[in-house]
C-alpha positions as CSV (number, residue, x, y, z in Angstrom):
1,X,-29.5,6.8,4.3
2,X,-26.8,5.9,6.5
3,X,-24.2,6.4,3.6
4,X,-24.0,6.9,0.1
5,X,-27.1,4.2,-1.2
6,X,-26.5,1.9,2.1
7,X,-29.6,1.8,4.9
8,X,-28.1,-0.4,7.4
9,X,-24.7,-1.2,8.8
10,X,-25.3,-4.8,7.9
11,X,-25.6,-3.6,3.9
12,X,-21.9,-1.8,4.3
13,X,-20.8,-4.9,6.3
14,X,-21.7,-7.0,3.2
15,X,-19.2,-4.8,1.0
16,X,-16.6,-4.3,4.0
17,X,-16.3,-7.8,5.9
18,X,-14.6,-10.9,4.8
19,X,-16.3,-13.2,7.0
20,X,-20.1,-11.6,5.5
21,X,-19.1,-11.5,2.4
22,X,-17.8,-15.7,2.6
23,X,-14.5,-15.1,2.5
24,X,-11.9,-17.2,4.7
25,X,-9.5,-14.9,5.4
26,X,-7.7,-17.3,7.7
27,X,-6.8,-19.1,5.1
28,X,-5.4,-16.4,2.9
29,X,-3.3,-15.2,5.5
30,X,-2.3,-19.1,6.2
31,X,-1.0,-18.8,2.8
32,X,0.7,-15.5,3.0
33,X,2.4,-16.5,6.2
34,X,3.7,-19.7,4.6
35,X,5.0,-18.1,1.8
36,X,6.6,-15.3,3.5
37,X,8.4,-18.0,5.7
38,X,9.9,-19.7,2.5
39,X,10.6,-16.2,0.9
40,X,12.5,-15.0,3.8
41,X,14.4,-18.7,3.9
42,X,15.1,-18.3,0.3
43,X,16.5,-14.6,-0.2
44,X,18.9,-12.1,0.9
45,X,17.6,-10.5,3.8
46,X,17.9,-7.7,6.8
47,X,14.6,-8.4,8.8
48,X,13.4,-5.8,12.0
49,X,15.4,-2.6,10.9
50,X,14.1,0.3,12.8
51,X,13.1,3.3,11.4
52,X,11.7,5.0,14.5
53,X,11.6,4.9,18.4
54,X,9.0,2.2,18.5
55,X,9.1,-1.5,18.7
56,X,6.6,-1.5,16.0
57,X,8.3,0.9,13.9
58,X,10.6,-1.6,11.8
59,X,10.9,-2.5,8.6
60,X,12.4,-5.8,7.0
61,X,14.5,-4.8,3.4
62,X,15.0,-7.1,0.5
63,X,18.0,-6.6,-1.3
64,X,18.4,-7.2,-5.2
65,X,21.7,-8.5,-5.8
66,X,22.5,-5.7,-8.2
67,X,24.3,-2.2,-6.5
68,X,22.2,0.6,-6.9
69,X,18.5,-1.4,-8.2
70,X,15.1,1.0,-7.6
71,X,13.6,0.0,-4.3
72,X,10.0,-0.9,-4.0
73,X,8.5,0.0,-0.4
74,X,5.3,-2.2,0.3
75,X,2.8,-1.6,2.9
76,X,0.6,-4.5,4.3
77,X,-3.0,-4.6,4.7
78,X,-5.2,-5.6,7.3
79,X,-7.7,-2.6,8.4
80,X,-5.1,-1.1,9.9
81,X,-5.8,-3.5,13.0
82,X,-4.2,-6.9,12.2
83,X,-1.1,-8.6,10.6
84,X,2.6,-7.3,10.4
85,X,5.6,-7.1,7.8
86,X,6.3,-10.8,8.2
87,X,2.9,-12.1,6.4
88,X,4.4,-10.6,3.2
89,X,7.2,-10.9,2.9
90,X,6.0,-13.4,-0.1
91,X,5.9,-10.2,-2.2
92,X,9.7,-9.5,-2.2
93,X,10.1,-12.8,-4.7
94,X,9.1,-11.4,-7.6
95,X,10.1,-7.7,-7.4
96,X,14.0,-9.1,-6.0
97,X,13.8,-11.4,-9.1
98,X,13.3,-8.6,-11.5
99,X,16.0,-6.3,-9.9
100,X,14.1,-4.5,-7.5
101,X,15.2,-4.1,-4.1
102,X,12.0,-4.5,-1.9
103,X,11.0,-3.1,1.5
104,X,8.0,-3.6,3.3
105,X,7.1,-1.7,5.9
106,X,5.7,-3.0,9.4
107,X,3.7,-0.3,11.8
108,X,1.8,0.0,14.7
109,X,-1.8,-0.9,14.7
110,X,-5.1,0.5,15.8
111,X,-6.6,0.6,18.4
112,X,-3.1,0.9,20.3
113,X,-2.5,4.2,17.6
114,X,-5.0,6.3,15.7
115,X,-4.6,6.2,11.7
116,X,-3.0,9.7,11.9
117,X,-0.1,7.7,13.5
118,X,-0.3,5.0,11.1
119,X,0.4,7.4,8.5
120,X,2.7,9.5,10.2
121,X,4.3,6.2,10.9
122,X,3.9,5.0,7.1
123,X,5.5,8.2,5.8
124,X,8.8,8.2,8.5
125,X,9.1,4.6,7.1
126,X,9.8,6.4,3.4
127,X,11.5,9.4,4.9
128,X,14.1,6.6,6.3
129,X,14.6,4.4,3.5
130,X,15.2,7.2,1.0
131,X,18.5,8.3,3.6
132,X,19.6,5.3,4.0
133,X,18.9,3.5,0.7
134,X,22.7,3.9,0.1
135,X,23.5,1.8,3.1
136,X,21.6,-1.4,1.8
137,X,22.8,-0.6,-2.1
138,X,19.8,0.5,-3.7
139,X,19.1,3.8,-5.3
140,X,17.3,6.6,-3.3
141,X,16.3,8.4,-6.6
142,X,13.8,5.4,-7.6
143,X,12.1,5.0,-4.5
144,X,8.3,2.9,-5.8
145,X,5.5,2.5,-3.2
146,X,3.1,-0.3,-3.4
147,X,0.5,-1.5,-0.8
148,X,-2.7,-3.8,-0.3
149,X,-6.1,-2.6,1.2
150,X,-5.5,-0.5,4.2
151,X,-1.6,-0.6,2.7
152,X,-3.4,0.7,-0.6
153,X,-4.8,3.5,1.6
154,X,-1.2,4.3,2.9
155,X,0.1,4.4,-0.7
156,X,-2.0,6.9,-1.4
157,X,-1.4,9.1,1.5
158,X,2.1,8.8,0.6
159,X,1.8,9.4,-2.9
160,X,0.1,13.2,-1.6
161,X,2.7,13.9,1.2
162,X,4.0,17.2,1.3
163,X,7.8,15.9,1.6
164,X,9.5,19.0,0.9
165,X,7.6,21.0,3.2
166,X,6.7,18.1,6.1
167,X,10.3,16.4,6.0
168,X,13.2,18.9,4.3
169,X,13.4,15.9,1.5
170,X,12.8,17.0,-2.4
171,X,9.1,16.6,-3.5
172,X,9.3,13.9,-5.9
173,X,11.3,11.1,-3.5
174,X,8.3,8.8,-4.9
175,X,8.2,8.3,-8.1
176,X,5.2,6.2,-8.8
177,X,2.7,4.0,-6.8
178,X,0.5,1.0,-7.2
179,X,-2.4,1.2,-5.0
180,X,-3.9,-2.7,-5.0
181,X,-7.6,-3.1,-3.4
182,X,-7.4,0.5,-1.8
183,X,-9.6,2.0,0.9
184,X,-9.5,6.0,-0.7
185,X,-12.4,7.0,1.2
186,X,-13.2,6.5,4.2
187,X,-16.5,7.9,4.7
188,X,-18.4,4.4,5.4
189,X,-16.0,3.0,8.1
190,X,-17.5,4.6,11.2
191,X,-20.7,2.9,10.5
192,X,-19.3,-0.4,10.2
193,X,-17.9,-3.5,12.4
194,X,-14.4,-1.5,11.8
195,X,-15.5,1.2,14.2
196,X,-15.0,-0.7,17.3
197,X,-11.3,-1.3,16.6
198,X,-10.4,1.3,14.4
199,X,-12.1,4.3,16.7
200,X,-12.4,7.1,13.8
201,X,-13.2,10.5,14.5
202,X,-14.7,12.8,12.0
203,X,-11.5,14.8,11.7
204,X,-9.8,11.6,11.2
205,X,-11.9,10.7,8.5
206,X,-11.5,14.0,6.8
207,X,-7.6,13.8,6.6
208,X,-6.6,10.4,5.6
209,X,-9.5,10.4,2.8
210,X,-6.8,10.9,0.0
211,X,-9.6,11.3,-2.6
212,X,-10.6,14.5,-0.6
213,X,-6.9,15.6,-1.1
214,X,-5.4,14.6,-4.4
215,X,-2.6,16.8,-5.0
216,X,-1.6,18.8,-8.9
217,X,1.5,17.3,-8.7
218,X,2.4,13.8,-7.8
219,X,4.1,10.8,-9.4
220,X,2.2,8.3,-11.7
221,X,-0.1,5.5,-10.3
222,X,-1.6,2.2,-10.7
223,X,-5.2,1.3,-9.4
224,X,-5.1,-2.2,-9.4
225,X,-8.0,-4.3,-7.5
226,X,-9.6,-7.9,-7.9
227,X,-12.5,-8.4,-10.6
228,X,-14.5,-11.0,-7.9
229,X,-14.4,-8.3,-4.8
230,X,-17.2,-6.1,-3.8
231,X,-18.7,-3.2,-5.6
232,X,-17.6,-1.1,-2.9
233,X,-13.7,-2.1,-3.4
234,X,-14.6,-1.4,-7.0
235,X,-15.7,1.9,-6.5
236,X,-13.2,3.3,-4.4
237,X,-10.8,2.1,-6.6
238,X,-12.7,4.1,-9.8
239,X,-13.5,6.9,-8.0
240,X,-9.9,7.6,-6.7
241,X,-8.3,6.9,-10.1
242,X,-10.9,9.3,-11.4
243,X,-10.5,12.0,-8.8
244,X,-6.7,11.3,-10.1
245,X,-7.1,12.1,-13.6
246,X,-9.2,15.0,-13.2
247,X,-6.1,17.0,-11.8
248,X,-3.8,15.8,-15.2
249,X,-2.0,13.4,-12.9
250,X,-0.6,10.3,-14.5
251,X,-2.3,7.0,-13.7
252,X,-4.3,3.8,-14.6
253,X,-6.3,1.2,-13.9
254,X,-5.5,-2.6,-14.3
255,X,-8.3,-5.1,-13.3
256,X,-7.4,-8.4,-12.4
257,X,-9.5,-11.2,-14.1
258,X,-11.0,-14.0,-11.5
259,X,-8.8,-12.3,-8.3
260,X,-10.2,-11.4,-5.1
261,X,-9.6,-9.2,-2.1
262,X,-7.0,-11.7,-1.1
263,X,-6.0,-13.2,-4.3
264,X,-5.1,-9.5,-5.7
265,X,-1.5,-9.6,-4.7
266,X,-0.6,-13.1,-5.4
267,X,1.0,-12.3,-8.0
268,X,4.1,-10.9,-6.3
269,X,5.8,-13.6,-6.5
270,X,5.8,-14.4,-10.2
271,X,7.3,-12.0,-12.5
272,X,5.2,-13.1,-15.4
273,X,1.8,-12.4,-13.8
274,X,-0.1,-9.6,-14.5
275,X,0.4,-7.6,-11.5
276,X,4.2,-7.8,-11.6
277,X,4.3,-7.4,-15.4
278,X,2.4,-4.1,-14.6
279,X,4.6,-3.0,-11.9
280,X,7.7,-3.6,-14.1
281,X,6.7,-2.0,-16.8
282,X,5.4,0.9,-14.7
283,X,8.7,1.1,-13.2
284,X,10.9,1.1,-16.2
285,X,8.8,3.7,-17.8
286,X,9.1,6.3,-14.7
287,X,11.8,8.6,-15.8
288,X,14.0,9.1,-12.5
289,X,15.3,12.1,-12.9
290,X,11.8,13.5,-13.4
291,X,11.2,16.4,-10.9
292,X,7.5,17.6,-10.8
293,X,8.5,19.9,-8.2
């Protein structure tokens, strides 16, 4: 068995590769790159804001026009290897509409950096926007954190940062999370196509699994994923949610009806649709003065 109930790497490529599974993900990310173009034409922005010593290390902030509005921070997919901040920027529509400030985070991709940087990377990107959330008029006490596949991933590992004891900043800087088509495991990637470009070592594997280190405390979540992608997007969505609950956290599971892997954050940029409706509500139900430190 080469993992869990899959023989062959061509079986995990089924569950794992857009192009086996007959997906066009060209298309999709056509469609987010067009839509991020008109998003950025249409609202407020400050695009390419550092937020460390790398070129890559930027991050492009959304501003709601009301002072002190919660901030969502979103982190893009794409394997970790492919795509940038500016492909969704599309996701800032919605959230800006509803009063929430929105941030998404770019960083730099493998194989240039190992996914330990990534999340190092991922995690300075919060450290910053909660000191400086002031500067742009939002409110760094209602810091949200939202993110697609391998940005799913980095939601997570977020969500079970250590920021009192890593960064000097108070433990419950994030509030809540919604983790949309997330990668929570990451057992089956070094037997897959992904290997080549995302180089994993075992010890790599073993720390950015965030189901192998859910936290007791840590702010309330959303598991969110397409009904139409694979079983194995399914599952690591379940299982993490589950892993989740078992330690009393807060969190739940929203399944999106005729969505898939690409179609599962569409919805950003309506406030009626069912992801945003969830994110809202989510959002206005998060207490901010809560400390679970």
């Amino acid at each position: 068995m080469l993992y869990r109930n899959f023989e062959t790497q061509a079986q995990l490529d089924a569950e794992y590769s857009p192009q086996k599974a007959g997906i066009d993900s060209s298309a999709y990310m056509d469609w987010y790159t067009t839509n991020s173009t008109k998003v950025r034409s249409e609202l407020s922005c400050q695009l390419n804001v550092p937020f460390g010593y790398t070129r890559a290390e930027h991050l492009d902030i959304f501003p709601a026009p009301q002072p002190e509005a919660p901030i969502m921070v979103f982190i893009h997919g794409g394997y970790w290897m492919m795509a940038s901040s500016k492909e969704f920027s599309f996701v800032a529509k919605g959230m800006v509409s509803a009063g929430i400030t929105t941030v998404v985070v770019n960083y730099e991709l493998c194989p240039k950096v190992t996914i330990d940087e990534i999340v190092r990377q991922t995690r300075a990107a919060i450290a910053w926007v909660y000191q400086n959330a002031k500067s742009f008029g939002a409110d760094p006490n209602r810091i949200y954190v939202s993110g697609h596949s391998a940005g799913g991933h980095l939601t997570a590992m977020s969500m079970i940062t250590k920021w009192e004891r890593d960064y000097g900043l108070p433990s419950n800087i994030i509030k809540a999370g919604c983790a949309i088509s997330g990668l929570f495991d990451l057992m089956p990637f070094p037997y897959t196509w992904l290997q080549p470009k995302i180089q994993l070592t075992w010890g790599e594997v073993l720390r950015n699994s965030p189901i192998q280190h859910i936290p007791q405390i840590a702010g309330s979540l959303i598991v969110t994923y397409g009904e139409k992608e694979t079983s194995e997007f399914h599952r690591q969505s379940q299982d993490f949610l589950n892993a989740w609950l078992n330690k009393s956290l807060q969190g739940e599971c929203l399944i999106q009806p005729g969505k898939n892997h690409f179609t599962a954050i569409d919805g950003f940029l309506n406030t009626d649709s069912l992801l945003c409706k969830a994110i809202l509500t989510h959002i206005g139900t998060v207490n901010p003065s809560n400390n679970p430190s």
